[in-house]
FIKOLZA-1660 file (N, C-alpha, C; in steps of 0.1 Angstrom, whole numbers, plus 5000, padded with zeros to 4 digits):
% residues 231
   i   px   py   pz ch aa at
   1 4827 5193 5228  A  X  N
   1 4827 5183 5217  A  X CA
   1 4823 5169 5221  A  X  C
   2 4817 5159 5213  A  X  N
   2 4809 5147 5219  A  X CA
   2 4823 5138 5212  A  X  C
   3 4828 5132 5222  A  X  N
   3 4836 5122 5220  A  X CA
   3 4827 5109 5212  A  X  C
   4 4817 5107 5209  A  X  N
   4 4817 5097 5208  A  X CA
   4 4818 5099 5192  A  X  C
   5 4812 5113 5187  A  X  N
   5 4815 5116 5174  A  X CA
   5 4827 5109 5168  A  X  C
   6 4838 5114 5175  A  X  N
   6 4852 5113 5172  A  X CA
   6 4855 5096 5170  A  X  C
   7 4850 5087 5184  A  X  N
   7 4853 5077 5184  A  X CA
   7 4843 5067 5169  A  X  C
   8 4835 5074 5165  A  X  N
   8 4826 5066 5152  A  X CA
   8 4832 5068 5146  A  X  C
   9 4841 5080 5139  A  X  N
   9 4845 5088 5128  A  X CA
   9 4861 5079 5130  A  X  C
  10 4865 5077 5140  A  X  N
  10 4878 5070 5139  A  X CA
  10 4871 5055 5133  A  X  C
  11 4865 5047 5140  A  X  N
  11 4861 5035 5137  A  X CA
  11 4857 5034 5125  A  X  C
  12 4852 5042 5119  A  X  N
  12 4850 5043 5103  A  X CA
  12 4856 5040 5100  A  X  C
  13 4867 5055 5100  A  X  N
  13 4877 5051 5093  A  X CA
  13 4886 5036 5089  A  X  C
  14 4888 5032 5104  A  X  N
  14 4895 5021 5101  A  X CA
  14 4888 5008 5096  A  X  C
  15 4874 5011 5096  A  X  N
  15 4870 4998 5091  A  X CA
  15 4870 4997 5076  A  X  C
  16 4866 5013 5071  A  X  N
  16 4865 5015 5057  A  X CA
  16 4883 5011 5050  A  X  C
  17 4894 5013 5061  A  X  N
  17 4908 5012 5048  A  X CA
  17 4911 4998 5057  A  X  C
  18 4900 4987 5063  A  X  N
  18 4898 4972 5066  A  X CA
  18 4899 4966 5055  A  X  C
  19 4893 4973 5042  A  X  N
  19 4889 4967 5030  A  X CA
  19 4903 4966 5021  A  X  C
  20 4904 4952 5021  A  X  N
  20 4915 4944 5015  A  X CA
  20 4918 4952 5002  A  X  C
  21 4916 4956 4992  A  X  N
  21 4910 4955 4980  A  X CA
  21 4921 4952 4968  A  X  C
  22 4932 4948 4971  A  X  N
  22 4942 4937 4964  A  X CA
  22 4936 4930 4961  A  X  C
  23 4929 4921 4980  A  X  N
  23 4927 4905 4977  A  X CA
  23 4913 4907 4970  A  X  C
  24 4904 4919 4974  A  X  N
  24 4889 4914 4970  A  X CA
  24 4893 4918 4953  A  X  C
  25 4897 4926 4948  A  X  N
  25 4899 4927 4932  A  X CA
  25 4903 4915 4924  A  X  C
  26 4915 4907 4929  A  X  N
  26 4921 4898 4928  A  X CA
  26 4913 4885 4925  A  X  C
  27 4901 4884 4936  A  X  N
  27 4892 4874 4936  A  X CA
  27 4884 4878 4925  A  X  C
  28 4879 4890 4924  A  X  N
  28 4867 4894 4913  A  X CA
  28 4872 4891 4899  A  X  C
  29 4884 4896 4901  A  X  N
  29 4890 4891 4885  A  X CA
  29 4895 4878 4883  A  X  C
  30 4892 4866 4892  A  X  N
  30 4898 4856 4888  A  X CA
  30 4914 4857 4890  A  X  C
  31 4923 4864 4895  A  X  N
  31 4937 4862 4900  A  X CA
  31 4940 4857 4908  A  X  C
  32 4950 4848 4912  A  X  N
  32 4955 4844 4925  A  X CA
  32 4956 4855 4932  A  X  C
  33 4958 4850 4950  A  X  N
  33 4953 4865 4961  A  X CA
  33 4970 4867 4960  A  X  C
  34 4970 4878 4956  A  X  N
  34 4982 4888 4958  A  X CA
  34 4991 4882 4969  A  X  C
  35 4987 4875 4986  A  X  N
  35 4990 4873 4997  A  X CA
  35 5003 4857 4992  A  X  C
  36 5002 4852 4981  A  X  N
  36 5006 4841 4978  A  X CA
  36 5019 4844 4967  A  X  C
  37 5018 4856 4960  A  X  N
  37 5035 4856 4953  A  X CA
  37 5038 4873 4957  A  X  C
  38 5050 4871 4945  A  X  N
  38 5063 4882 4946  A  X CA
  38 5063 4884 4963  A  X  C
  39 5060 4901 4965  A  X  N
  39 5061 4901 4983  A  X CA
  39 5054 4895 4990  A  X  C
  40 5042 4889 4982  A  X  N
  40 5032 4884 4994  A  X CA
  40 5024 4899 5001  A  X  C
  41 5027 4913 4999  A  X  N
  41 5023 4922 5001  A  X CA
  41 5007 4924 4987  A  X  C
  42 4995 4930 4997  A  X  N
  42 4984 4929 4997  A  X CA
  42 4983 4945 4988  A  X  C
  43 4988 4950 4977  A  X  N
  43 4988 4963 4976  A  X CA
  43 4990 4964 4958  A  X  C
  44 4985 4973 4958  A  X  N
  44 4988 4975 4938  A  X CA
  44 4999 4970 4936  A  X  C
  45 5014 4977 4940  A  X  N
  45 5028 4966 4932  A  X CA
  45 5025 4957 4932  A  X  C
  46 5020 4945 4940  A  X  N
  46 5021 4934 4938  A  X CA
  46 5013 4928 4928  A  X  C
  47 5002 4936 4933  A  X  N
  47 4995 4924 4921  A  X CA
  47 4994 4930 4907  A  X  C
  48 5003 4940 4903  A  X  N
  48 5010 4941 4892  A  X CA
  48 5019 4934 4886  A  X  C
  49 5022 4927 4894  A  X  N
  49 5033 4917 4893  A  X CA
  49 5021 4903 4889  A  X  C
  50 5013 4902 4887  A  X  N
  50 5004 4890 4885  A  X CA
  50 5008 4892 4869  A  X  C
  51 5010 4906 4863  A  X  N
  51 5006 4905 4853  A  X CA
  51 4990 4919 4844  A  X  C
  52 4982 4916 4855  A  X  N
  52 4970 4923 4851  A  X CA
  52 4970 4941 4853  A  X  C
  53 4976 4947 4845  A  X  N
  53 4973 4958 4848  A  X CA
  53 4958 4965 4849  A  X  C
  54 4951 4961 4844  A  X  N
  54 4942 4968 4849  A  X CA
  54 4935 4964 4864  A  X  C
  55 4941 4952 4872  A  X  N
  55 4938 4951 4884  A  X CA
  55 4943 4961 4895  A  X  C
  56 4957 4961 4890  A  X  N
  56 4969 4968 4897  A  X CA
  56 4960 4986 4896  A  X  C
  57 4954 4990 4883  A  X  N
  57 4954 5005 4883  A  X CA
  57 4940 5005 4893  A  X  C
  58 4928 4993 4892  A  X  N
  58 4920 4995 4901  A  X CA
  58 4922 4992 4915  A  X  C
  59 4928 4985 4922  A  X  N
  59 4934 4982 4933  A  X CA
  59 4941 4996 4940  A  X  C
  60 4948 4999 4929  A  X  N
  60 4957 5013 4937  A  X CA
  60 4944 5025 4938  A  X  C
  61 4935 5027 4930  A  X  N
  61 4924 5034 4931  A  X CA
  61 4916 5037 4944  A  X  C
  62 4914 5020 4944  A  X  N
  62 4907 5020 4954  A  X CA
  62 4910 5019 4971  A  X  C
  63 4922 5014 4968  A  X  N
  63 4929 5016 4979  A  X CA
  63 4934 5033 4981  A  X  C
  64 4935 5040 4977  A  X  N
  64 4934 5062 4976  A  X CA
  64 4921 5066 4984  A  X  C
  65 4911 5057 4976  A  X  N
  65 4901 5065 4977  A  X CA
  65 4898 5059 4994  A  X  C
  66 4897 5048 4997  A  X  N
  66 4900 5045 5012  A  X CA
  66 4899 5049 5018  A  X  C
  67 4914 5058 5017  A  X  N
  67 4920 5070 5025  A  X CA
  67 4917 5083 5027  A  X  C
  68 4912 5084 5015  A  X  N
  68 4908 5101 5008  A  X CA
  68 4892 5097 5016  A  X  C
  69 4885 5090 5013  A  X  N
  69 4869 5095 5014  A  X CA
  69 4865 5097 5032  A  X  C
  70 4869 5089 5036  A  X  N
  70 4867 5089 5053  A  X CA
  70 4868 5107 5057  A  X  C
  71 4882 5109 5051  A  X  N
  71 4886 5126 5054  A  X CA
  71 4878 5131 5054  A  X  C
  72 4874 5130 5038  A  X  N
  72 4869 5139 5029  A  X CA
  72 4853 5140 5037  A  X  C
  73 4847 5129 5044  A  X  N
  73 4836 5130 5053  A  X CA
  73 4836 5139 5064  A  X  C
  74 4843 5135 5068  A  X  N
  74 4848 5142 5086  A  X CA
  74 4848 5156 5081  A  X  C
  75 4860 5161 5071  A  X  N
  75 4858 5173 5068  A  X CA
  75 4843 5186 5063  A  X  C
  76 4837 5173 5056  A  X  N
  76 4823 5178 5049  A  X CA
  76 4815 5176 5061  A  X  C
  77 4813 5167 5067  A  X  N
  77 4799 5169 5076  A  X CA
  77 4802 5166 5090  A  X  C
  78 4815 5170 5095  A  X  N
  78 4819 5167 5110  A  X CA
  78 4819 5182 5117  A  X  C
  79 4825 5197 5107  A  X  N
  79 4821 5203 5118  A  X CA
  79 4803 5209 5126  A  X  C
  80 4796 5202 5117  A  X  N
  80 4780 5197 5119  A  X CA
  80 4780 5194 5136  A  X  C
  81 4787 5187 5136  A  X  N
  81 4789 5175 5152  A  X CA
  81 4802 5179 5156  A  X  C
  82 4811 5192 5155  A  X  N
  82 4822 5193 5162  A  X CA
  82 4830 5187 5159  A  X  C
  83 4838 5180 5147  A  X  N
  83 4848 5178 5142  A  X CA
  83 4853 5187 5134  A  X  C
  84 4865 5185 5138  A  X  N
  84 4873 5197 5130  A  X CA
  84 4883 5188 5121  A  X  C
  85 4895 5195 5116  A  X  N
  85 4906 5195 5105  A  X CA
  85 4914 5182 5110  A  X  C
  86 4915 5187 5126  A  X  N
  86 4927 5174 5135  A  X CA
  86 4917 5159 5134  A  X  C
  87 4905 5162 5140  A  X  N
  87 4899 5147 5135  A  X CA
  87 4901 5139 5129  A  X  C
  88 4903 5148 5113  A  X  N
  88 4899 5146 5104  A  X CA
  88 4912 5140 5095  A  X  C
  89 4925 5141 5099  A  X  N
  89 4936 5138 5099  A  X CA
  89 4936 5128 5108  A  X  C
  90 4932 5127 5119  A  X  N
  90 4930 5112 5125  A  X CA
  90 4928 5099 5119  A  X  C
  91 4915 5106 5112  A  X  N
  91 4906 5094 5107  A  X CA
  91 4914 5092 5093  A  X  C
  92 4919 5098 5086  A  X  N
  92 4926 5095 5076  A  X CA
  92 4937 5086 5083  A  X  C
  93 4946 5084 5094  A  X  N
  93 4957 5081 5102  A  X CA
  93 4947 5060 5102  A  X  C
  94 4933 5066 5110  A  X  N
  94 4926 5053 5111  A  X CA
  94 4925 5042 5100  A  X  C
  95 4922 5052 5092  A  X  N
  95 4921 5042 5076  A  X CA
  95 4933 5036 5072  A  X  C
  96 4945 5045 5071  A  X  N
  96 4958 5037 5070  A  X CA
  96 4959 5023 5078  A  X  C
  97 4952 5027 5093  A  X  N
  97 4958 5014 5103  A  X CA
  97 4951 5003 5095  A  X  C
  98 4940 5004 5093  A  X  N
  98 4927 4996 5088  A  X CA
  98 4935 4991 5075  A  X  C
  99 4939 5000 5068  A  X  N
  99 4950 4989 5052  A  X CA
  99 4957 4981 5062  A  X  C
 100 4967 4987 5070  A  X  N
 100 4983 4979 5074  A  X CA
 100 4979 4969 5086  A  X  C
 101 4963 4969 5092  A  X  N
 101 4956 4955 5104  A  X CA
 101 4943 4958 5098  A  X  C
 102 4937 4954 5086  A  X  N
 102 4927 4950 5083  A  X CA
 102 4921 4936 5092  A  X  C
 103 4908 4946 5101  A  X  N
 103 4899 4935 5107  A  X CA
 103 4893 4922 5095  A  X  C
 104 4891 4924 5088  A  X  N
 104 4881 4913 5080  A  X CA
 104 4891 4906 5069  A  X  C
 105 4906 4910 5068  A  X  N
 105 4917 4897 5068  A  X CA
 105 4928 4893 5076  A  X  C
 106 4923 4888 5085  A  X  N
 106 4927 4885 5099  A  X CA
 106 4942 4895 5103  A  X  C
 107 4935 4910 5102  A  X  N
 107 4948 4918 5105  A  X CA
 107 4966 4917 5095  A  X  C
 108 4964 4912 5087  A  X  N
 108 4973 4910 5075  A  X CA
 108 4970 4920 5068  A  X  C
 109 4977 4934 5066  A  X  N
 109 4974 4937 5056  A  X CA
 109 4985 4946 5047  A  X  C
 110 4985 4956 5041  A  X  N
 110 4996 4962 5032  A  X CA
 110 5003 4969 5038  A  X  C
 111 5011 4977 5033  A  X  N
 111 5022 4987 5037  A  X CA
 111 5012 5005 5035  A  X  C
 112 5002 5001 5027  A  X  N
 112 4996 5017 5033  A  X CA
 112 5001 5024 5022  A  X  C
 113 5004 5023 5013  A  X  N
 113 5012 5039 5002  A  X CA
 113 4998 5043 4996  A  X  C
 114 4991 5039 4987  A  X  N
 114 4982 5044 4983  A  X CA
 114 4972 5048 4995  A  X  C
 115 4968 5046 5005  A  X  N
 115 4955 5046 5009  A  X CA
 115 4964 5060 5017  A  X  C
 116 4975 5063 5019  A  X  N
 116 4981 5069 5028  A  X CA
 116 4983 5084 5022  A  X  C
 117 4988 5081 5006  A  X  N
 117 4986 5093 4996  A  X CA
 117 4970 5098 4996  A  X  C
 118 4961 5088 4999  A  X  N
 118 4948 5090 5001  A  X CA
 118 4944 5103 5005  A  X  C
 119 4948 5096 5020  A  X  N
 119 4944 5103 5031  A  X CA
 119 4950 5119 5028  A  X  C
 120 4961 5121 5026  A  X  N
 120 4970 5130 5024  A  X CA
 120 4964 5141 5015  A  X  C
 121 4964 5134 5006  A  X  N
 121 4952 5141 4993  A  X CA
 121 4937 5152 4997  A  X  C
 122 4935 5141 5012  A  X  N
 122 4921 5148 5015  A  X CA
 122 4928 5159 5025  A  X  C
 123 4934 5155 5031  A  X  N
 123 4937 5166 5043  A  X CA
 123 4941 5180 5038  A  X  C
 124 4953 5178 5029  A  X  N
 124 4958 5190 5021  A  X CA
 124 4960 5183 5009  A  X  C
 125 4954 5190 5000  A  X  N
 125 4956 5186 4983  A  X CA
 125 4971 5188 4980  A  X  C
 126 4977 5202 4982  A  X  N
 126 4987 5205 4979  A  X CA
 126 5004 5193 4985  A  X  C
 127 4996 5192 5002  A  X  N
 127 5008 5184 5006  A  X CA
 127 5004 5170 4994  A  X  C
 128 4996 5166 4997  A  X  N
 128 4992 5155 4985  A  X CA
 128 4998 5155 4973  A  X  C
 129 4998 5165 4967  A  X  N
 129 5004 5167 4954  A  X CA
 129 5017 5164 4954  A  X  C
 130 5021 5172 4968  A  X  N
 130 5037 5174 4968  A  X CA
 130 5047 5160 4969  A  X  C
 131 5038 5154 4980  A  X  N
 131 5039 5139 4987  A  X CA
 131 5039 5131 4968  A  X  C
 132 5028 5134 4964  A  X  N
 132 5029 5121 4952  A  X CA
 132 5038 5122 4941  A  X  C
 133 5040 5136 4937  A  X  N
 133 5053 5143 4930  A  X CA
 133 5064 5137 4935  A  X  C
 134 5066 5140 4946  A  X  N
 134 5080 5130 4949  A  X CA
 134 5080 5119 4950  A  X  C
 135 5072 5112 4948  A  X  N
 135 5070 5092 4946  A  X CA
 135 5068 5090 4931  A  X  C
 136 5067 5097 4922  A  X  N
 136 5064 5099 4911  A  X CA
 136 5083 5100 4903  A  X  C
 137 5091 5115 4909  A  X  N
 137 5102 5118 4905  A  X CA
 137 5110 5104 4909  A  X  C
 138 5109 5098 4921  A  X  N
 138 5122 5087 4929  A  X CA
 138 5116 5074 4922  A  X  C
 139 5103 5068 4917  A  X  N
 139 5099 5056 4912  A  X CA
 139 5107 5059 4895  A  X  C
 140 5102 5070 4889  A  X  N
 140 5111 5071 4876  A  X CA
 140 5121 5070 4873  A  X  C
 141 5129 5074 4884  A  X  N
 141 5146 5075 4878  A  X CA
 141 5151 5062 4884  A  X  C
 142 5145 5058 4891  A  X  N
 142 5149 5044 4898  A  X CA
 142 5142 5028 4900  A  X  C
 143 5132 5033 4894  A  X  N
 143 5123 5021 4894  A  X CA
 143 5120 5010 4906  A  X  C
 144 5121 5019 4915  A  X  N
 144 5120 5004 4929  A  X CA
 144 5107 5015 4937  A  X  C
 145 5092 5012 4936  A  X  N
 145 5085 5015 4945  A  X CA
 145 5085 5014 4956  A  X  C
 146 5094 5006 4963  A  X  N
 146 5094 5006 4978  A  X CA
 146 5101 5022 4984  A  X  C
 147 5116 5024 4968  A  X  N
 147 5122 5033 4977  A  X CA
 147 5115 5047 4970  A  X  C
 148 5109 5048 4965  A  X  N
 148 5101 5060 4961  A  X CA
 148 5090 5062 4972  A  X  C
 149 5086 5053 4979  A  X  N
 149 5078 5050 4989  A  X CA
 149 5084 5054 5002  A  X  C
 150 5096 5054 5001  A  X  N
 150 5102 5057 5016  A  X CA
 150 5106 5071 5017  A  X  C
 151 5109 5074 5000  A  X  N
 151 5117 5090 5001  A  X CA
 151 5103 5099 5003  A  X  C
 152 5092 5095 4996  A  X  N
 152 5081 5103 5001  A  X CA
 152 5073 5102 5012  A  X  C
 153 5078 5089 5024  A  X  N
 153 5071 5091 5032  A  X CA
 153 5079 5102 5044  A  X  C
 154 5090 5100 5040  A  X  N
 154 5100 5109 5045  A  X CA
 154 5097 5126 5049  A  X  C
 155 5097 5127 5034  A  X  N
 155 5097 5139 5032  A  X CA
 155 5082 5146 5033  A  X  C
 156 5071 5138 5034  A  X  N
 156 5059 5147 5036  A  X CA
 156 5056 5152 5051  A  X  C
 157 5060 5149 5062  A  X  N
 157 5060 5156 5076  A  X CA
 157 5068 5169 5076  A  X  C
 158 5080 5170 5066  A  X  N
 158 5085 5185 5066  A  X CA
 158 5081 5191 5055  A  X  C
 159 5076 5188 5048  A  X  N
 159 5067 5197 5037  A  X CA
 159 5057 5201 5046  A  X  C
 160 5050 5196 5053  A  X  N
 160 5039 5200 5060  A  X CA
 160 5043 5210 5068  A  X  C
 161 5051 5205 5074  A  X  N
 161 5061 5214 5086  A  X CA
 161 5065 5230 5082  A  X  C
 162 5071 5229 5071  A  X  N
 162 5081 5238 5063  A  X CA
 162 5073 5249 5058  A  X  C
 163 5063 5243 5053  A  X  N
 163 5056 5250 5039  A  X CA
 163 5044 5259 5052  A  X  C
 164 5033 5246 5059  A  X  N
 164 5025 5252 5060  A  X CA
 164 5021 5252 5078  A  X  C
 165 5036 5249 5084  A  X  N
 165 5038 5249 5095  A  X CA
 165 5037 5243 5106  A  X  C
 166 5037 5243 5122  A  X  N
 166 5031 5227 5129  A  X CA
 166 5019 5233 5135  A  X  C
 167 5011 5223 5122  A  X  N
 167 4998 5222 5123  A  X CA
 167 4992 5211 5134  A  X  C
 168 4975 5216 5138  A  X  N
 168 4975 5200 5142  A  X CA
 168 4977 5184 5139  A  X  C
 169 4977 5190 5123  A  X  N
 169 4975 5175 5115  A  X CA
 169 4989 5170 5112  A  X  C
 170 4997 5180 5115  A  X  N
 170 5010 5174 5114  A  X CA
 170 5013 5161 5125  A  X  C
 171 5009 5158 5137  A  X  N
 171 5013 5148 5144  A  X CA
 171 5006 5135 5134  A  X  C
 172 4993 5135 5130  A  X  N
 172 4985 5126 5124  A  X CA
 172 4994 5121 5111  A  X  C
 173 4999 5132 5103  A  X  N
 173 5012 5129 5093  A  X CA
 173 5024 5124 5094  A  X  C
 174 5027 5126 5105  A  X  N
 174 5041 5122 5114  A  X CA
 174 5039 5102 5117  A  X  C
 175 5026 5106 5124  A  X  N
 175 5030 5088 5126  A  X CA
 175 5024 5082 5115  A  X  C
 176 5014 5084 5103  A  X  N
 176 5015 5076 5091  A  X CA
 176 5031 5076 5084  A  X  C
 177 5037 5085 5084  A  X  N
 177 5049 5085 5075  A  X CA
 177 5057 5075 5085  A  X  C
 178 5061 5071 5097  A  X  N
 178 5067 5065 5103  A  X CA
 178 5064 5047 5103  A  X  C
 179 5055 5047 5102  A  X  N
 179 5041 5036 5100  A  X CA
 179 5048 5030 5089  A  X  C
 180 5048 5038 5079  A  X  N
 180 5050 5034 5064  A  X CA
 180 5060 5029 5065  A  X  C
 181 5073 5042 5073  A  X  N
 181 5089 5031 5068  A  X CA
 181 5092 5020 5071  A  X  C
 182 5084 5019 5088  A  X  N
 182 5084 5006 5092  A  X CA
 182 5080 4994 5089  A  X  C
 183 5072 4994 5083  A  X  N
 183 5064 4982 5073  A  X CA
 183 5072 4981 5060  A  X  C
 184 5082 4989 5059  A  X  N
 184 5089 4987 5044  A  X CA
 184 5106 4982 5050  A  X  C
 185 5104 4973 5064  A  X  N
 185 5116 4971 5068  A  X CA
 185 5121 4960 5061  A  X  C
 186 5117 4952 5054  A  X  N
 186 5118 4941 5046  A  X CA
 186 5124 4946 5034  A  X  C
 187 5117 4957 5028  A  X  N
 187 5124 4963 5016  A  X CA
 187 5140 4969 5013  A  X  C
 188 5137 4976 5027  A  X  N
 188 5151 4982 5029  A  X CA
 188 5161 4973 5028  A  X  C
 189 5156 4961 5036  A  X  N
 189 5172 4952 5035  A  X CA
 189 5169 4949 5021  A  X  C
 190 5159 4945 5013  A  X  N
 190 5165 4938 4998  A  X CA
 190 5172 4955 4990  A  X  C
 191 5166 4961 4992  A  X  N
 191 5173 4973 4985  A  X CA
 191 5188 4977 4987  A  X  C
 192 5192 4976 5002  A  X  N
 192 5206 4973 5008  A  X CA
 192 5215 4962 4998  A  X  C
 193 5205 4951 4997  A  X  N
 193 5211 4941 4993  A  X CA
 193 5217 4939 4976  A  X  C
 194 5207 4944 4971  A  X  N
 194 5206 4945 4957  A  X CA
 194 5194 4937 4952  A  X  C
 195 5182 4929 4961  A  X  N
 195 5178 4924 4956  A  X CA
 195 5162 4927 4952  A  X  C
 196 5161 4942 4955  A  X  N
 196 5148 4944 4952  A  X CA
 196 5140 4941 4946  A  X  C
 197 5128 4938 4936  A  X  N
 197 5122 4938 4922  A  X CA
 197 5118 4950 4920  A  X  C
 198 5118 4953 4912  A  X  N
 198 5112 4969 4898  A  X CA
 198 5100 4971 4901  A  X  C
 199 5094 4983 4899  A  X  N
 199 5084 4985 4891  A  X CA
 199 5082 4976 4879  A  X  C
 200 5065 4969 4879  A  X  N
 200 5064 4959 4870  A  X CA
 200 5069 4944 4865  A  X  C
 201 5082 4946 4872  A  X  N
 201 5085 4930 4872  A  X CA
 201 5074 4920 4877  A  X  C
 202 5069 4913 4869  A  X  N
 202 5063 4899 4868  A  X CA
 202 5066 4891 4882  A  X  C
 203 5060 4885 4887  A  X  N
 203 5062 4871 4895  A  X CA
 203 5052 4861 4895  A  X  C
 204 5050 4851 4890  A  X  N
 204 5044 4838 4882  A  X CA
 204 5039 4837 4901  A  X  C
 205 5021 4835 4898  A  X  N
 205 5019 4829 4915  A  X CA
 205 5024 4813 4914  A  X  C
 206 5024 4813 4928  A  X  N
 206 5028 4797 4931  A  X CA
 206 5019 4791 4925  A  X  C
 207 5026 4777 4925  A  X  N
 207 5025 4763 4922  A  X CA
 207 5024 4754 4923  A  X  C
 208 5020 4741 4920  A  X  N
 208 5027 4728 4924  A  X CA
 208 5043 4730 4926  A  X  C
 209 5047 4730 4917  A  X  N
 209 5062 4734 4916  A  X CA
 209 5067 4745 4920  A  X  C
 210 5064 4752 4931  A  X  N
 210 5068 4765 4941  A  X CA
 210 5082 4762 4939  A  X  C
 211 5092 4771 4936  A  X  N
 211 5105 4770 4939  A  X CA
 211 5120 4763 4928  A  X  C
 212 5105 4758 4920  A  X  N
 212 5113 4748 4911  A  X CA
 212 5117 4757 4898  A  X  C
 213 5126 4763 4897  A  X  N
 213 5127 4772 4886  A  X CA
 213 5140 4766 4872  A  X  C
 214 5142 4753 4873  A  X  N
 214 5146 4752 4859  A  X CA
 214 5140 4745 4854  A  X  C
 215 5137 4747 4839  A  X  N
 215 5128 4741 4827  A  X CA
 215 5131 4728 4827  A  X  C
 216 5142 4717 4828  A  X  N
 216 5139 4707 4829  A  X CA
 216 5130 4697 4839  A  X  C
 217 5131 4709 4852  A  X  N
 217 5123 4700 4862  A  X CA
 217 5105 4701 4857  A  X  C
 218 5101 4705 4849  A  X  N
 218 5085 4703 4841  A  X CA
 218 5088 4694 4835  A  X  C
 219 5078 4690 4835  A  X  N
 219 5066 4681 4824  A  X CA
 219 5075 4666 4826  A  X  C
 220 5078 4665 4835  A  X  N
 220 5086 4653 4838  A  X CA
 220 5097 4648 4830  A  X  C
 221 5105 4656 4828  A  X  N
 221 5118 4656 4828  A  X CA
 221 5127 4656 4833  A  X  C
 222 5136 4650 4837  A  X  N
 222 5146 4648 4848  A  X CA
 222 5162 4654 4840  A  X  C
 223 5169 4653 4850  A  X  N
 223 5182 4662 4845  A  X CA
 223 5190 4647 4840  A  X  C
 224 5192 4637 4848  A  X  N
 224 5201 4625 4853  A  X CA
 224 5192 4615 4843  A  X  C
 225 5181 4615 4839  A  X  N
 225 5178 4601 4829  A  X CA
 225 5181 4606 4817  A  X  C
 226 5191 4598 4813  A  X  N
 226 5194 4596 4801  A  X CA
 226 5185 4591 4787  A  X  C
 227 5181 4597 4781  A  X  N
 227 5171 4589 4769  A  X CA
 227 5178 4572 4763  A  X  C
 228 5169 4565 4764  A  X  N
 228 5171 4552 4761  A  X CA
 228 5182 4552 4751  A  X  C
 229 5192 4542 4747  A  X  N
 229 5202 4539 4738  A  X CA
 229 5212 4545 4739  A  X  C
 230 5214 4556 4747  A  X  N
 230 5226 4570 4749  A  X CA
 230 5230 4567 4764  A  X  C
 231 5242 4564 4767  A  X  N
 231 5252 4564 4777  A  X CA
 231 5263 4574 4777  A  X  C
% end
């Protein structure tokens, strides 16, 4: 096998799920960059939270396909050049790194759920299915995509395991699903806490007035000045 195959087919990968596509959608459409409210996370929730759903459905799109197409290469035209299945679960593993240390936004980048269901999608449809099905059931009855996010990142290394046994691509599933929970350490404590936000909940981007959240502090109104003739 020619290593160097392997080493392009990784570097693809990661450069192809490099691509921000929160912030570059965000820009195209005129929205503030996702990186500036609610989590400050670079990923469809958030910039559903702008408000724009049709950003949010193309963002999460494109952020899947990310994941999914790199595979979906390696698998179609790698065992040509000696790539096989495990590669090919690599390079889907690569693309993930490329969302969560995107080179071309100074390594800032998302938590990985879509580009990760991507990847997942290409390797095995079925785990895919299974994987999205349960981020699907735990986001509906509970409305917090971080933890529908964690229950399925959870659970897709023993679906793999279980169902279709230890495969090579199980290690490549193993450390994306660990990847994931780790990046969602921030969530966990608001979830702990009670203070998560929903699915859909709104967050207004910043401001002049970042932080200033009651209506009298606009338009220059003060709390403490009294209107002329009233003591």
């Amino acid at each position: 096998m020619d290593y160097v195959w392997i080493l392009a087919a990784l570097a693809g990968g990661y450069l192809v799920g490099s691509l921000s596509f929160a912030v570059i959608v965000s820009r195209a459409m005129g929205l503030a960059d996702p990186r500036s409210y609610g989590s400050g996370n670079p990923g469809a929730t958030n910039v559903l939270r702008s408000g724009s759903k049709p950003a949010a459905i193309l963002t999460l799109a494109l952020d899947a396909l990310k994941g999914y197409l790199p595979v979906l290469a390696v698998l179609a035209f790698g065992p040509r050049v000696g790539l096989g299945e495990n590669t090919a679960a690599f390079v889907g593993l690569a693309a993930f790194a490329g969302h969560l240390w995107p080179l071309f936004f100074r390594f800032q980048g998302g938590k990985g759920v879509a580009t990760a269901a991507g990847a997942l999608l290409a390797i095995n449809p079925w785990l895919g299915l299974a994987t999205l099905l349960t981020w699907i059931i735990i986001a509906a009855f509970f409305r917090y995509s971080s933890l529908a996010s964690l229950v399925a990142a959870g659970f897709a290394p023993f679906y793999q395991a279980l169902i279709w046994g230890i495969e090579p691509p199980l290690l490549a599933i193993g450390i994306m699903s660990v990847l994931l929970i780790w990046r969602h350490e921030g969530n966990i404590r608001k979830l702990l806490a009670g203070t998560e936000s929903k699915l859909g909940q709104k967050a207004a981007p910043p401001g002049p007035l970042q932080g200033v959240d009651r209506p009298h502090a606009r338009h220059g109104h003060h709390p403490h000045k009294h209107p002329k003739g009233h003591h």
